[in-house]
N, C-alpha and C positions, 0 to 999 in steps of 0.2 A: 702982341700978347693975346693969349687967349684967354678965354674965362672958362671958368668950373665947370658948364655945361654946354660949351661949344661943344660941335663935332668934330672930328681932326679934319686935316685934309683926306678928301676920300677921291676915289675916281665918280665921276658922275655917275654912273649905275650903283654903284656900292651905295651912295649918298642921300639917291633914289629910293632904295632898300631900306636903309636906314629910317629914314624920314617917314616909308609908310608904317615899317614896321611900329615907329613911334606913335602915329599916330591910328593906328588899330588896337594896340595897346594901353591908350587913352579911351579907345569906344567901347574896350570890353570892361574897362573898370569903372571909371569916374562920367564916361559918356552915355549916348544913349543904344548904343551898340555899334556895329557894323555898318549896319543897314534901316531902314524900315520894313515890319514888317511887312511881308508879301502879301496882297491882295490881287487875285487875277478879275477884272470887268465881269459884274455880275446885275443882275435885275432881280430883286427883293420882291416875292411873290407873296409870301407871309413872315409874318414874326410873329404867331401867337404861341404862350410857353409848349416848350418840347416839340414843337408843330413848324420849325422856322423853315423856312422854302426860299432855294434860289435859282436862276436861272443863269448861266454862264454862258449866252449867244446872244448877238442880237436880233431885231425881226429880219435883216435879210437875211442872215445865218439861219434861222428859223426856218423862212421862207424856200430855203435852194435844200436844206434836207428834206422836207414836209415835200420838197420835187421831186430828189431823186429815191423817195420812199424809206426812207429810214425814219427809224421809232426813234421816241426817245430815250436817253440813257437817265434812270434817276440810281443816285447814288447815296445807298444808304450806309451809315459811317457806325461803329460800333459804340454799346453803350454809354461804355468810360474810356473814349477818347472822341478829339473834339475832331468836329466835320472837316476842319483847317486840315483833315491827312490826305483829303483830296487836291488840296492847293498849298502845297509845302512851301516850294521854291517858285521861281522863275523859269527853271529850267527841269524840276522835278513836280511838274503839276499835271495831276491825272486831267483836271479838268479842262485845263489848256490844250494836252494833246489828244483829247476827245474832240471838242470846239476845231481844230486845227485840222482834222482827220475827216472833219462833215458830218459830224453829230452833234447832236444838240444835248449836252448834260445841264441835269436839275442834282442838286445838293440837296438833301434833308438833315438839318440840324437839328439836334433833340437839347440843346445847351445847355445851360447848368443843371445839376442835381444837387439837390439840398435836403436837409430831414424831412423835409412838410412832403417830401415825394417819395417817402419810404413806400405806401401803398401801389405804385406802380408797377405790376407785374406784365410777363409775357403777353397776356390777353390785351394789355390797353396798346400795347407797340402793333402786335402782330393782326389784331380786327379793326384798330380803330385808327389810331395817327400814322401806319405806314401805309396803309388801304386809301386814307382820305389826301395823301403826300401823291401818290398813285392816281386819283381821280384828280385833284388839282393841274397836275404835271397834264392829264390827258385833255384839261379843257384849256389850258395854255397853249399847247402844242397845235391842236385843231382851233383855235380862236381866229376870227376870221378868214378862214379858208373853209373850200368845201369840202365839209368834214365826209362826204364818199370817196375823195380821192385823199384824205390823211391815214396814216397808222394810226390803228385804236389802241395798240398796245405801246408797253413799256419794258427795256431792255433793264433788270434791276442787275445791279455791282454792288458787293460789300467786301469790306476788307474785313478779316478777323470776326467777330460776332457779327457784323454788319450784315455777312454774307453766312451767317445762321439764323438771323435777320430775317432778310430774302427768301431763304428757302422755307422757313416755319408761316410767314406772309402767304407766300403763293400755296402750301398745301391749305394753309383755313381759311381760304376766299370760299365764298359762299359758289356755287358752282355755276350761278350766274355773271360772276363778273370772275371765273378762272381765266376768261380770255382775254386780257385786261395784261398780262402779264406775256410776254415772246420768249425770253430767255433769261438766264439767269447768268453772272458772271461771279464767282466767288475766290477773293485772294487771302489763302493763309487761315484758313477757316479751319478749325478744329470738330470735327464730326463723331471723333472716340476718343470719349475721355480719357479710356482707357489704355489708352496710347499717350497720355502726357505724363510723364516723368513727377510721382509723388499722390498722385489722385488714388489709384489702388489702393495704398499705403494705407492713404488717411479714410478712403473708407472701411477698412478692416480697422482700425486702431476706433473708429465711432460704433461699429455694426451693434457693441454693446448697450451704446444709451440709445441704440434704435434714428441713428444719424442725430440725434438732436441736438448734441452740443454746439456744432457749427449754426445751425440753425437759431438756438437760442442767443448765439454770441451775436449774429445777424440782424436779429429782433432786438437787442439791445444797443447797437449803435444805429438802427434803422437803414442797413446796408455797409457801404463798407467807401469811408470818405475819403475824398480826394485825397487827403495829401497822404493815405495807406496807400491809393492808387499808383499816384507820381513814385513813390518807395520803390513799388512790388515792380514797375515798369520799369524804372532806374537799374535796379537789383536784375534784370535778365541779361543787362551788357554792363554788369558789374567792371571788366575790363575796360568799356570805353570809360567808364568814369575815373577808373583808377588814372588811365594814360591820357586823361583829356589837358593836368596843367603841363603835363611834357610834350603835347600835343601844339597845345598854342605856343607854350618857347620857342617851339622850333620849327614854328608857319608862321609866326610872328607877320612877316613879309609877305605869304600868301592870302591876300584877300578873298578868293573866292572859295577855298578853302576853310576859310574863318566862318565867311558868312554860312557855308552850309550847315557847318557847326552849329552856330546862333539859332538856325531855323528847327533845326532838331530840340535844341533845346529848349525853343521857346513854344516847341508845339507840347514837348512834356509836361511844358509848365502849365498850359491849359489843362490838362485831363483833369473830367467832373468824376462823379463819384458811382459808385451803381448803388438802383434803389430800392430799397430792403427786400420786397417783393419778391423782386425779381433776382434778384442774389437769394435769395431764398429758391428759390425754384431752380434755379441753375445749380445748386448745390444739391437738391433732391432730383432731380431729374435729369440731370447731366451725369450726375458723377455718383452719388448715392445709389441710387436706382437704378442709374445705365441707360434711360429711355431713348438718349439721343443714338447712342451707335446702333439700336435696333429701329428706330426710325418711329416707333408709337409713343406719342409723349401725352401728358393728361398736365393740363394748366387748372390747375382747383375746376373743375369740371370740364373745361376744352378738349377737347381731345383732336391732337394732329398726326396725322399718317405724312411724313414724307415719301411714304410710299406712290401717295395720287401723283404726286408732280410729275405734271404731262408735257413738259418744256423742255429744251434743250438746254444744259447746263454746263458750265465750264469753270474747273477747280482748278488751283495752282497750289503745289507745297513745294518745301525744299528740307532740305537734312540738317542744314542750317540754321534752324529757327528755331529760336531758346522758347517760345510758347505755344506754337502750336507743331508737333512733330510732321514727318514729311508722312507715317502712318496713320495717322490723325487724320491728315486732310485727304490723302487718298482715299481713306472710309468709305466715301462719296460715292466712288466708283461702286461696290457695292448697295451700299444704301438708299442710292436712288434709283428704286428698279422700275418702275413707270416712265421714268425719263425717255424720251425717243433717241437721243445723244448722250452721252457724257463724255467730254473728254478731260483729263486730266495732263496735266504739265510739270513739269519739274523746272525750277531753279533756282538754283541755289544764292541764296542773299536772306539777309535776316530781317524779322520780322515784317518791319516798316521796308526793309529795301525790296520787299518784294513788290510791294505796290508804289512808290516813291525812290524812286535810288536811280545810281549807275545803271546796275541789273536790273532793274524794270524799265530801263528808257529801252534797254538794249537788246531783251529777254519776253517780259510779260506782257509790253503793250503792246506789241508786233504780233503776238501770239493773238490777244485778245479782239488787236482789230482783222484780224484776219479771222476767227469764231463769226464776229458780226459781220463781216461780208457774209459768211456763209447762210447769217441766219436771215441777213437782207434776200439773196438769193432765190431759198425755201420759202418766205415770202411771197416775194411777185412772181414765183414760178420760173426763175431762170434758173437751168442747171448748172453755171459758171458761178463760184463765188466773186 
């Protein structure tokens, strides 16, 4: 006799199936998930607020790039989303196949945003805590070794504003430490506002109150908080949401499948919030104003020429990406007319899959580490990348 909650007879594979499927349907409800979250072996450089530093090699990995002359990679993460998009998965972690590849990546984490940080604009990111993330990275990197035969520079990568980031950094360096910077690697970076779907709209719908309504709405929640974040982010793959519980029914039994799910979602679940300042700015000066697609920007007195950028630089878009258009981030090509290089790349995967995904294992990292051969190359004066 069987009881109420026996399995039937099954064939051993069937039964197999069964049993996982039960019990991953236990970790996504009542458990504590799939998995643990993913951490890839890192060395903690700093943690002071919006300033955290980390290193993802250890010193013999250190050691054998600081030989065969490669810079290092610092990785700078966008506002309002958390630095974790460089180390998603196991199998989707930039910073692993950077590490994996003979380079040495550093993470810069800017971590929570809260009201008390509404005053943070452009100018504290772009002179002060991505410049001194930059100098830190370079006295780690050269730290006991003979700093004449290490790289003085830093290869900087942002994903989405990160890699708006990067490039607003390297044009306001003071023009003694412009060489401080080798190249730039930018994925999914939106460069014309006026290329993203609803931006035009809504600044002709303001042009009356003279842009301020956004701005005052701005001033009044001191930016624009996380869980508007997590929303506006959820809301661009509206469709994954919808088919996510018909999704798991019917992967129930696909564990690896599951877990990539969880990791996605538990990296949503982090995004801090942007702060007011600078949400302020990015709405008169991105998109208000237009200063970024013409490359002259004015941060309450600042003023950046992406035009100086004297470094070789590498864009990725695709046609695919619900927020930053594939004409958006080709901008670049244009906009950076001092650059000695640009090249720009196509492919197609959404937002996060450009820099994390299938399509970026397969696509933009092959792409990217073959840019950095070339820039190792230019370099030490070999014509071979």
């Amino acid at each position: 006799m069987t009881g109420l909650f026996d399995l039937p007879d099954l064939p051993a594979p069937d039964l197999a199936a069964a049993q996982r499927g039960l019990r991953n349907l236990w970790s996504l409800t009542f458990g504590g998930g799939i998995d643990t979250p993913h951490r890839t072996d890192s060395v903690l450089l700093a943690d002071d607020e919006h300033r955290g530093l980390r290193r993802y090699a250890d010193d013999e990995q250190v050691s054998a790039a600081r030989a065969a002359g490669r810079a290092p990679v610092l990785l700078v993460p966008p506002i309002a989303a958390p630095a974790s998009c460089y180390d998603l998965s196991p199998e989707h972690s930039v910073v692993a196949h950077l590490r994996d590849s003979g380079r040495v990546p550093y993470v810069l984490d800017f971590g929570e945003i809260a009201y008390a940080d509404r005053g943070l604009g452009f100018a504290d990111f772009i002179t002060d805590i991505i410049p001194e993330a930059i100098g830190r990275v370079l006295d780690d990197y050269r730290s006991g070794a003979d700093a004449g035969d290490v790289p003085a520079q830093v290869d900087l990568y942002g994903w989405s504003l990160g890699g708006t980031l990067s490039l607003l950094t390297t044009a306001a360096l003071p023009p003694a430490d412009r060489g401080s910077v080798r190249s730039i690697v930018t994925v999914a970076t939106p460069l014309d506002y006026d290329a993203l779907p609803g931006y035009p709209l809504a600044r002709t719908l303001t042009r009356p109150t003279g842009g301020m309504a956004p701005t005052a709405a701005l001033r009044l929640l001191g930016g624009i908080p996380a869980p508007l974040v997590k929303v506006a982010y959820r809301a661009t793959s509206w469709d994954r949401e919808l088919k996510k519980p018909w999704f798991i029914a019917t992967n129930l039994t696909e564990t690896e499948k599951l877990r990539r799910m969880e990791a996605i979602d538990r990296f949503q679940d982090d995004f801090p919030g942007y702060p007011g300042r600078l949400a302020e700015q990015m709405w008169q000066s991105f998109i208000y104003r237009g200063e970024l697609r013409t490359g002259h920007l004015d941060f309450d007195g600042l003023k950046v020429d992406l035009g100086t950028i004297e470094v070789p630089v590498q864009l990725f878009g695709s046609h695919r990406d619900a927020l930053c258009t594939w004409a958006a981030a080709r901008h670049g090509v244009e906009l950076l007319s001092g650059a000695p290089l640009v090249e720009f790349s196509t492919v197609e995967s959404s937002h996060l899959g450009l820099l994390a995904g299938p399509d970026a294992a397969a696509h933009t990292w092959p792409a990217i580490d073959y840019f950095l051969r070339g820039i190792d190359a230019l370099s030490t004066g070999d014509a071979q990348p």
